[in-house]
N, C-alpha and C positions, 0 to 999 in steps of 0.2 A: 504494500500500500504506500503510495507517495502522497503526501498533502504538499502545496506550494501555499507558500503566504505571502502577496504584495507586499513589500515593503515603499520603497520609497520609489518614484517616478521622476527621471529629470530630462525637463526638453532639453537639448542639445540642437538651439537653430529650429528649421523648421519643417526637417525632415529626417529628424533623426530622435529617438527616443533613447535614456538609459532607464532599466531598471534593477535596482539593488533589495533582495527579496533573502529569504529562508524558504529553505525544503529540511524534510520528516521523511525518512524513509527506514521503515519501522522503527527501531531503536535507533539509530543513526539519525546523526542531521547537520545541516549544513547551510549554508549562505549560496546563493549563485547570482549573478550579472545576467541581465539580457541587453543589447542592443537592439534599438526598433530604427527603421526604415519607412516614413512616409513613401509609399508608389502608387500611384493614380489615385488617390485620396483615401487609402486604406495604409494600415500600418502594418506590414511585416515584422517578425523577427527577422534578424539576420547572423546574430550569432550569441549562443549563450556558453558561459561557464558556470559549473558548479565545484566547491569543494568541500 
Protein backbone atom coordinates (compact mmCIF):
# COMPACT_ATOMS: atom_id res chain seq x y z
CA UNK A 1 0.00 0.00 0.00
CA UNK A 2 1.42 3.46 -0.87
CA UNK A 3 -0.24 6.73 0.45
CA UNK A 4 1.26 10.03 -1.15
CA UNK A 5 0.73 13.35 0.84
CA UNK A 6 0.93 16.81 -0.98
CA UNK A 7 3.10 18.67 0.76
CA UNK A 8 4.05 21.97 -0.55
CA UNK A 9 3.51 23.27 -4.22
CA UNK A 10 5.99 25.95 -5.97
CA UNK A 11 5.33 27.78 -9.39
CA UNK A 12 8.45 28.00 -10.96
CA UNK A 13 7.53 30.60 -13.94
CA UNK A 14 4.74 29.71 -15.75
CA UNK A 15 5.20 26.57 -16.90
CA UNK A 16 6.73 24.60 -14.67
CA UNK A 17 5.52 23.21 -11.33
CA UNK A 18 7.75 21.82 -8.16
CA UNK A 19 6.26 19.80 -5.77
CA UNK A 20 7.84 18.72 -2.33
CA UNK A 21 5.56 15.96 -0.74
CA UNK A 22 5.86 12.54 1.69
CA UNK A 23 5.08 8.87 0.69
CA UNK A 24 4.13 5.72 3.29
CA UNK A 25 4.97 2.78 1.81
CA UNK A 26 3.91 0.20 4.54
CA UNK A 27 6.36 0.63 7.32
CA UNK A 28 8.75 2.64 5.24
CA UNK A 29 8.59 6.36 4.21
CA UNK A 30 9.84 8.93 2.64
CA UNK A 31 9.94 12.45 1.12
CA UNK A 32 9.86 12.80 -2.87
CA UNK A 33 10.11 15.90 -5.51
CA UNK A 34 7.97 16.09 -8.40
CA UNK A 35 8.44 18.50 -11.29
CA UNK A 36 5.22 19.61 -13.29
CA UNK A 37 5.33 20.97 -16.84
CA UNK A 38 2.53 23.23 -18.15
CA UNK A 39 1.80 21.61 -22.09
CA UNK A 40 -1.24 22.95 -23.87
CA UNK A 41 -2.83 24.16 -20.72
CA UNK A 42 -2.71 20.87 -18.63
CA UNK A 43 0.05 20.05 -16.21
CA UNK A 44 2.24 17.19 -16.73
CA UNK A 45 4.77 15.58 -14.59
CA UNK A 46 7.81 15.25 -15.98
CA UNK A 47 10.01 14.00 -13.43
CA UNK A 48 9.96 12.63 -9.92
CA UNK A 49 12.38 11.50 -7.09
CA UNK A 50 11.80 9.72 -4.20
CA UNK A 51 13.90 8.61 -1.17
Amino acid sequence: KVELSTGQVIPCGSDYLVEISQYKINTDGGNYVVVWKKDGGQWKKIIDIFN
